[in-house]
N, C-alpha and C positions, 0 to 999 in steps of 0.2 A: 462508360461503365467499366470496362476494360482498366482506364487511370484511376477509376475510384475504389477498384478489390488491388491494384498496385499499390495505391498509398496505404489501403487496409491492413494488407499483408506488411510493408513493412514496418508500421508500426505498433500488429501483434507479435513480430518477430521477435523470438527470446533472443537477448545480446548473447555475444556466445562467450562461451568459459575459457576465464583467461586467466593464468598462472600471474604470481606476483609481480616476478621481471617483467609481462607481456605486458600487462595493464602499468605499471612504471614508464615501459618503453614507450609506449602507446598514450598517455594521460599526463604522465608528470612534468610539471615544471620546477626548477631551482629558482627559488628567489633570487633577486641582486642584493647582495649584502649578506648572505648566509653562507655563502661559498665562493670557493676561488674559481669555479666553474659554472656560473647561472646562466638559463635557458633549460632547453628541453633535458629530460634525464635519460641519460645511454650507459644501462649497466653493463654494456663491453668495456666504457670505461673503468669500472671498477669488477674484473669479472668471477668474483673470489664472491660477492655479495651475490650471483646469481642465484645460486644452491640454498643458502640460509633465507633469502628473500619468499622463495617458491612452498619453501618448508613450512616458514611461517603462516603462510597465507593456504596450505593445502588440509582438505580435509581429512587424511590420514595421519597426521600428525599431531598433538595436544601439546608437546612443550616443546619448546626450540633457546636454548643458552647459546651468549656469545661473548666469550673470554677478548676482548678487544683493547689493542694497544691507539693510542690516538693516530688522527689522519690518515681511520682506514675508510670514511661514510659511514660510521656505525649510527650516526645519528637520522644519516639521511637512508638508513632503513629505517629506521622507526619512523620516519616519515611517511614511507612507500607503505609500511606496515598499515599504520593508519589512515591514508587515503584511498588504500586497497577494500577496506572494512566498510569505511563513508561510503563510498562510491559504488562496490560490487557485492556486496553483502550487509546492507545496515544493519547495525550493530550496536549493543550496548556496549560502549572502548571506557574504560579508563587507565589512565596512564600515571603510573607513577614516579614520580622524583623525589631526593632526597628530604625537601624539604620547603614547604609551603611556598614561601619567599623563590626558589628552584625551581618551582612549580609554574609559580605566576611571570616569572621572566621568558622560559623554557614556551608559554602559550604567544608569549607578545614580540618574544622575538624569532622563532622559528615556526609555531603553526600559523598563528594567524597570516604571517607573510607568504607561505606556503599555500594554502587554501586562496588567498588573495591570486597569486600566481599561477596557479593552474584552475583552471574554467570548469571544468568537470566537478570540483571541491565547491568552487564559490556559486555555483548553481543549486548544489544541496543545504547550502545554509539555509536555516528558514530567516533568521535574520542578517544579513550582508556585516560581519565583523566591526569594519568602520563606522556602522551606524550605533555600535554600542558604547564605543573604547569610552564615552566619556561616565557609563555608569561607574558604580560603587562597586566595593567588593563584595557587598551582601546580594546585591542581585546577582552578580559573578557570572552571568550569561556568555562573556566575551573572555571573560581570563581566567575560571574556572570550570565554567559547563556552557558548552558548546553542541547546541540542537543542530542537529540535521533531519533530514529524510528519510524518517523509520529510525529516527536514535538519537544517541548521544555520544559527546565525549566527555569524564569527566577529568579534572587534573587536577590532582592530590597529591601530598607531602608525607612523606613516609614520619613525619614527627606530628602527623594527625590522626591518632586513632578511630576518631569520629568519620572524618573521610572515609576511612578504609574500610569500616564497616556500615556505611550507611544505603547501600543497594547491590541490585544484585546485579553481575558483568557478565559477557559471553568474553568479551577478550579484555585481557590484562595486559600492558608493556607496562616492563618495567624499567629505570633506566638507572645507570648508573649505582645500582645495589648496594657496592661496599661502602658507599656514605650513607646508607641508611642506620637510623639510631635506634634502638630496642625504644621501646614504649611500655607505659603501663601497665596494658592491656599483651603486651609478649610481642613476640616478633612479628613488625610490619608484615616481613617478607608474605608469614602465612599467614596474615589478617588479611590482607589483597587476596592469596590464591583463594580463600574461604570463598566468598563472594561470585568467586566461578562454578562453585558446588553443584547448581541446578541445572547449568549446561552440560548435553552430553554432546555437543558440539563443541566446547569453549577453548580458549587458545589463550596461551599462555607463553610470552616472550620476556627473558630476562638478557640485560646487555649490559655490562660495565666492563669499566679496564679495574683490573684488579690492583688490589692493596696487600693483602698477606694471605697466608693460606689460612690460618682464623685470626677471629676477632671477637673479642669477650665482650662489644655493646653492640655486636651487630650482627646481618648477615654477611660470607663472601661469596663473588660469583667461584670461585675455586670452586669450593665445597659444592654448589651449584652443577657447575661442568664436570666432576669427577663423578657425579650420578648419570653422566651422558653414555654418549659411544663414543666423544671425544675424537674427534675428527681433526685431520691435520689435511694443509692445502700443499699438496705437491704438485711443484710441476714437473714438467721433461726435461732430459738435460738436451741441447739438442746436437749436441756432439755422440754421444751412446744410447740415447733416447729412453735410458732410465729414468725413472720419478724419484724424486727428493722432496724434504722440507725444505724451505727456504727459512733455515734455522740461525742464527748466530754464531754457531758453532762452525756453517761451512764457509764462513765470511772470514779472510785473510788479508793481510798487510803487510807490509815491509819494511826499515827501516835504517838509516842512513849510518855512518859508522858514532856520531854522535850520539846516536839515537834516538834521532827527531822521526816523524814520521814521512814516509816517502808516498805524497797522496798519490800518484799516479800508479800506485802497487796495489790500491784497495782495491778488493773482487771478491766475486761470489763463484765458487765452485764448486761442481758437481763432487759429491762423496764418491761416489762410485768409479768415475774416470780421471779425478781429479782438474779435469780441464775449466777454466774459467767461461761464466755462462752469464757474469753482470760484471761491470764497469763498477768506476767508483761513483757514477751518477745514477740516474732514477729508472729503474729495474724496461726493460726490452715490454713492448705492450705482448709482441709476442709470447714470449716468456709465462708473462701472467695469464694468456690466456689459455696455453697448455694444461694450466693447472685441472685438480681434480678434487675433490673432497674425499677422503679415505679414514673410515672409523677404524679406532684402537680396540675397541668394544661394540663391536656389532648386534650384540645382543640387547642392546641396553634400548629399550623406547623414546626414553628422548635424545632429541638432535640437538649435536652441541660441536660449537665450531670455536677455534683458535686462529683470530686474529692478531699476527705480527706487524709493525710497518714496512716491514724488509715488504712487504707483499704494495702496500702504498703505493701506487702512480707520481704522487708529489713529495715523496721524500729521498732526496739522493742520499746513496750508501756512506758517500764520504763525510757528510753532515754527522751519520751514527757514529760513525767510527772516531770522529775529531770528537763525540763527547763523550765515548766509552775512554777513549786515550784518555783522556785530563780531567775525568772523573778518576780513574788508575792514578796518574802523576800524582793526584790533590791527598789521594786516600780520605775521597769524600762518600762515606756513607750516604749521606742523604742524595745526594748527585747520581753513585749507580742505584740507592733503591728506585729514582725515579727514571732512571734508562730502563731499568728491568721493568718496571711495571707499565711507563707510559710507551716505551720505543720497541720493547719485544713483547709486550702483552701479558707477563707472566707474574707469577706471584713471589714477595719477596719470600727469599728462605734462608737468610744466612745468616751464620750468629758471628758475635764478636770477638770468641776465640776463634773462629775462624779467617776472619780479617786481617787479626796481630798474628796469628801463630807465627808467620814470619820471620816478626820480630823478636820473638824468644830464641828460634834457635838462631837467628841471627848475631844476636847478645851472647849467646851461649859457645862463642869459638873461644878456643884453647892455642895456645903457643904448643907447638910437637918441638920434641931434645932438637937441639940447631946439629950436633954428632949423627942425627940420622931419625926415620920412623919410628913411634913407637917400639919396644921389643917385643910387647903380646900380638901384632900382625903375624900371623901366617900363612894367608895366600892372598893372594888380589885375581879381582876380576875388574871386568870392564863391562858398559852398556855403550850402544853409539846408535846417535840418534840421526836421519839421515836426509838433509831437508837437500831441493834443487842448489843452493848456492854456499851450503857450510855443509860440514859434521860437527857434530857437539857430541863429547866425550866425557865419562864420569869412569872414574876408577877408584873402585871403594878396595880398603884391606881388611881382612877379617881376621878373629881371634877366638878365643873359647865360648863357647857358649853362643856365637852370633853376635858378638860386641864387634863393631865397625869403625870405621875410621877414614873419613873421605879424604884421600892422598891427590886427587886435584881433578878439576872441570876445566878440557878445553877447547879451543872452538876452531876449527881449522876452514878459513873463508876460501872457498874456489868453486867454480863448476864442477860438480860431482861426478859427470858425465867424463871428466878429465882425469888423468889417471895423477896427476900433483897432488894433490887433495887427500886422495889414498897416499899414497907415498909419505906424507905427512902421518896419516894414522900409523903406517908402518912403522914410521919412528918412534910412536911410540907405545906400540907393542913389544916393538924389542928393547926397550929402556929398561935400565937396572936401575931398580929405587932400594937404597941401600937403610938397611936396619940398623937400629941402633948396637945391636948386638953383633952387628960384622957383617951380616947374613944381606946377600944381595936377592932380591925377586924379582923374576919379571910377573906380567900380568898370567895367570894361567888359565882364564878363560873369558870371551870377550862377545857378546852377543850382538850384531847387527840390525839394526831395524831395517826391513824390506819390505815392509806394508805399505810405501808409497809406492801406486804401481807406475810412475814412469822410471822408476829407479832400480826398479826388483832384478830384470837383468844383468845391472850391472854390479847390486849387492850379490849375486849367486855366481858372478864370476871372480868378484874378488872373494869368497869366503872360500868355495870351491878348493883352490889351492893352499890355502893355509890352513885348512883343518885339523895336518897333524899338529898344527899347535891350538887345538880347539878355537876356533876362531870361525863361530856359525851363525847362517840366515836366524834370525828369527821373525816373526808375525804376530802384532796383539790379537788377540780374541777379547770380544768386551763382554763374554757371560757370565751372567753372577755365578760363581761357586766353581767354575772350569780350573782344576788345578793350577800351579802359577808355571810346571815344566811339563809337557807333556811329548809319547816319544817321538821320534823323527820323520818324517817322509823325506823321500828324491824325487817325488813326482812331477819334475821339471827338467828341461831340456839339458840343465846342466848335470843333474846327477847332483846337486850338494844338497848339502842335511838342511830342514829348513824344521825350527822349533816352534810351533802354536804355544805361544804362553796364557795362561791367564791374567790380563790383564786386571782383572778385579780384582784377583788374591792376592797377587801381588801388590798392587796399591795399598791394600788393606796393611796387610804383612808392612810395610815400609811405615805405612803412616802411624800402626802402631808403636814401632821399634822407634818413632821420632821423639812421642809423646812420652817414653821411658823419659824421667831426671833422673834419677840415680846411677852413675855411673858401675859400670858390671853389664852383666849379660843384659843384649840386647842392647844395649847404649848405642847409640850413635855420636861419636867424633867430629867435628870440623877446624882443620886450622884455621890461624887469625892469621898466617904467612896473608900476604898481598896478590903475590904471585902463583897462588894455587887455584885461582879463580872460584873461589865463593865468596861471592858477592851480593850485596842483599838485592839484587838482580836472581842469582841464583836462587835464594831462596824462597825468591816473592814465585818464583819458574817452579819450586822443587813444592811449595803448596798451594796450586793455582785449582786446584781440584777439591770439591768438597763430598762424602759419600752422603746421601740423600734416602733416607727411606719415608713411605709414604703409602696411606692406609687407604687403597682406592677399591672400592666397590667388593669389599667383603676379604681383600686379601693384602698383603703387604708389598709395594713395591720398591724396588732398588735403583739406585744408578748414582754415576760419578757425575757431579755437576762443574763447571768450570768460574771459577771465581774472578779469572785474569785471564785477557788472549792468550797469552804464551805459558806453553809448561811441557816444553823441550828437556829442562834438567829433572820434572816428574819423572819423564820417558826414561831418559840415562838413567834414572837411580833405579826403577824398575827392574832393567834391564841385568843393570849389574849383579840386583839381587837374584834373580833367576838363576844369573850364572852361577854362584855361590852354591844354589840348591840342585842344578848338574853337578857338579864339582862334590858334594855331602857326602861322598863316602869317602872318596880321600881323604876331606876338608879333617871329618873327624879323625879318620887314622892320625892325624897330624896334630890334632889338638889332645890326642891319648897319649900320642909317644913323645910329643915333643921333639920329634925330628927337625932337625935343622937342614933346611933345602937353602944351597947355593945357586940355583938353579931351576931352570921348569923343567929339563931334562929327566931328572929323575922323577918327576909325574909323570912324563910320557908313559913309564912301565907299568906305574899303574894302572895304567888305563882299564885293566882286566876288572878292576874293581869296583866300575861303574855301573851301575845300573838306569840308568837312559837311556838305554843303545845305543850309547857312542861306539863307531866298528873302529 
């Protein structure tokens, strides 16, 4: 009696409630042939998919968007998605893809192998798959609508409007989005969500790797994800145990005096401590499993995540970087839009005056009098940009009105940490660069980048001392609208002046003053000398930045996006211009009187006339 209420009990026992990863962990198998990784499924292996898997499959949640770059398992969620559904909640599923044809391959080569491969799936079939493959498409039992236990699955083509409206769904996947094509009947996208109408349970999953941020015959998952709370996967650094993106942006390289690339340089580094946290191969399991999910918009109801490959288990960094490099070398369009979109997950945004701009002002250099500088110069500043193994120098000259004239970029190679290096720059801060009108200048004001913090001590040791020839720390600030000089702190062990600029108004301020053609106020200069180093290296460096605005959830947003790893000489031209607008009250006294300075001497006195708080 006793064994017969034992069997009873267990099997009136309700199974117990399992989140999506748990019943993944626990249930799923990988076909052979659908992955580089077949057998049982272990989402530690991929632990970035934990969070969006659990989403998807939880009953407080209604839509869940996944912004995904290739070779992150974005598919083999939608797998877990839908055998979650078969198996722990029967369900009315259907699943959509681009296109009919997408549809019917998408069922024969990854669910049916899938249900075939895990036992729990091929026990819910009411008919075993292999016994149907040889029907027609009109029965479509096997490659379009797939019975189970308590349900169905249907699989439709985003270029079927009859599909999409022919029943009603509790859960929706959709896959792959931005190839979906407008139809007759109006957009797929909201022909499928329709069909969810009646549930007040129903679930709604969109995933593709994106294509542009719109599209005039389609939907994009962009537009999709910018209605989220847009969540980004950070993990820990584990040198300062701060979180970070694992963005493109904190990914660095090196490169040899040819200017080949030097692969053993590739790494990923912490923003915050700078210290390298990836190799140039396939990311620390560690690493990834630090990570976290953290929305931009918390307030927003649906869950929406950004998948990069940087985040990937099978993709080494040095693979990205060797086709970011030679998509650059090639100036192949089509090549970075499909880095951006397939390898960082993002949407393409970049126009084709921005690509050439380059080239224009690259075309646009000028022969300067071989007797000397222009004669409308009358002061020069400096910016210096301040990496572990060079400094890169820019010395722009200035004239009436803010008309410039870049007097030369150049690059002094040493350990920074060494005082050669410096000593070089010394040279040429004290250098006289003579006028065409007789008139010698030195540089009269020179700003430092000290934003890298293994190097901030020893930029506030060398500036510390040469102050009285204006020669100061400064710091970017990346806020929209932060002034481009703001006044000074000492709040450092050395005592020296340390400048917070704005780096945004300053970018702006430069890249408008590039875009003037008309020579006169505001112009910007470049010699065609050889020797003054601009180079269309330079200037691929001096517009490697694009400004970006973007209309997200009821308000506009800003930021500088980057076109090209390197943009070292942005930095220096930035810099230089800051200086130029410390320097504004003299600058003009001088463009009023026309004073002829031999000398930075005589600006020493007027120091009194500054308004920055230079002491």
């Amino acid at each position: 009696m006793n064994l017969f209420f034992a069997v009873l009990n267990k099997i009136l026992k309700p199974r117990p409630k399992l989140t999506g990863s748990e019943w993944a962990d626990q249930y799923r198998f990988v076909a052979p042939g659908t992955s580089p990784e077949p057998g049982k499924w272990r989402t530690i292996r991929v632990p970035y998919m934990r969070e969006p898997l659990d989403m998807a499959t939880s009953h407080s949640v209604e839509k869940v968007v996944i912004m995904a770059a290739s070779q992150v398992a974005k598919s083999e969620l939608l797998m877990n998605v839908m055998g979650y559904y078969m198996d722990q909640e029967p369900s009315s599923i259907m699943m959509v893809q681009p296109t009919v044809d997408t549809a019917e391959a998408f069922s024969k080569e990854r669910i049916d192998p899938t249900i075939q491969a895990t036992p729990v799936l091929k026990e819910k079939m009411s008919v075993a798959s292999t016994d149907e493959k040889g029907r027609s498409r009109k029965s479509g039992s096997t490659i379009r609508m797939k019975s189970f236990t308590g349900g169905y699955l249907a699989m439709v083509g985003s270029n079927s409007p009859s599909g999409l409206a022919s029943r009603p769904i509790r859960v929706l996947l959709c896959d792959e989005i931005d190839r979906f094509g407008s139809t007759q009947e109006g957009d797929p996208l909201k022909l499928a969500v329709q069909r969810t109408q009646n549930f007040t349970n129903r679930k709604i999953v969109f995933v593709s790797t994106p294509t542009t941020e719109v599209r005039g015959d389609g939907p994009t998952i962009f537009a999709e994800f910018m209605k989220s709370d847009q969540r980004e996967y950070k993990v820990k650094c584990p040198h300062c145990g701060e979180r970070f993106s694992m963005s493109w942006e904190n990914v660095h390289w090196d490169r040899n005096a040819d200017g080949s690339l030097i692969e053993d340089s590739i790494r990923m580094e912490c923003p915050h401590c700078k210290n390298k946290v990836r190799g140039n191969g396939k990311p620390d399991p560690y690493l990834l499993e630090s990570g976290e999910w953290v929305p931009k918009e918390p307030d927003s109801r649906i869950k929406g995540y950004h998948l990069t490959s940087l985040c990937s288990p099978w993709v080494e960094l040095r693979d990205l970087v060797e086709e970011w490099v030679e998509a650059n070398r090639k100036k192949d369009k089509e090549g970075l839009q499909e880095f951006i979109n397939l390898k960082l997950g993002e949407p393409w945004h970049e126009d084709e005056a921005d690509l050439n701009f380059w080239e224009k002002l690259c075309n646009r250099r000028e022969y300067y009098p071989q007797d000397g500088l222009p004669s409308l110069i009358r002061m020069l500043t400096c910016g210096v940009d301040v990496q572990q193994d060079r400094l890169e120098c820019t010395v722009l000259g200035w004239g009436a009105d803010f008309e410039s004239w870049g007097i030369c970029h150049r690059v002094f190679f040493g350990d920074t940490k060494q005082n050669e290096v410096w000593s070089q720059l010394d040279c040429l801060l004290m250098e006289n660069f003579h006028i065409q009108d007789g008139r010698d200048l030195k540089i009269a004001c020179t700003f430092v980048d000290s934003g890298d913090g293994s190097m901030t001590d020893t930029v506030y040791q060398y500036t510390k001392g040469r102050e009285k020839g204006r020669v100061f720390a400064i710091k970017g600030a990346s806020t929209i609208g932060k002034p481009l000089v703001g006044s000074p702190s000492q709040n450092n062990r050395y005592r020296a002046h340390l400048f917070v600029l704005g780096v945004d108004s300053g970018k702006r301020l430069l890249m408008n003053r590039l875009r003037v053609n008309d020579i006169g106020p505001a112009y910007v200069h470049y010699p065609l000398a050889r020797d003054c180093g601009f180079t269309e290296e330079y200037f691929k460096q001096l517009t490697a930045e694009v400004f970006e605005r973007k209309f997200e959830k009821g308000r506009m947003t800003e930021r500088w996006k980057k076109l090209r790893e390197r943009n070292e000489a942005l930095d220096c031209a930035v810099y230089a211009t800051a200086a130029i607008e410390l320097m504004r009250p003299a600058f003009m006294q001088l463009c009023q009187s026309e004073t002829q300075i031999t000398s930075a001497q005589p600006l020493a006195r007027k120091r009194r006339v500054f308004s920055k708080g230079v002491v």
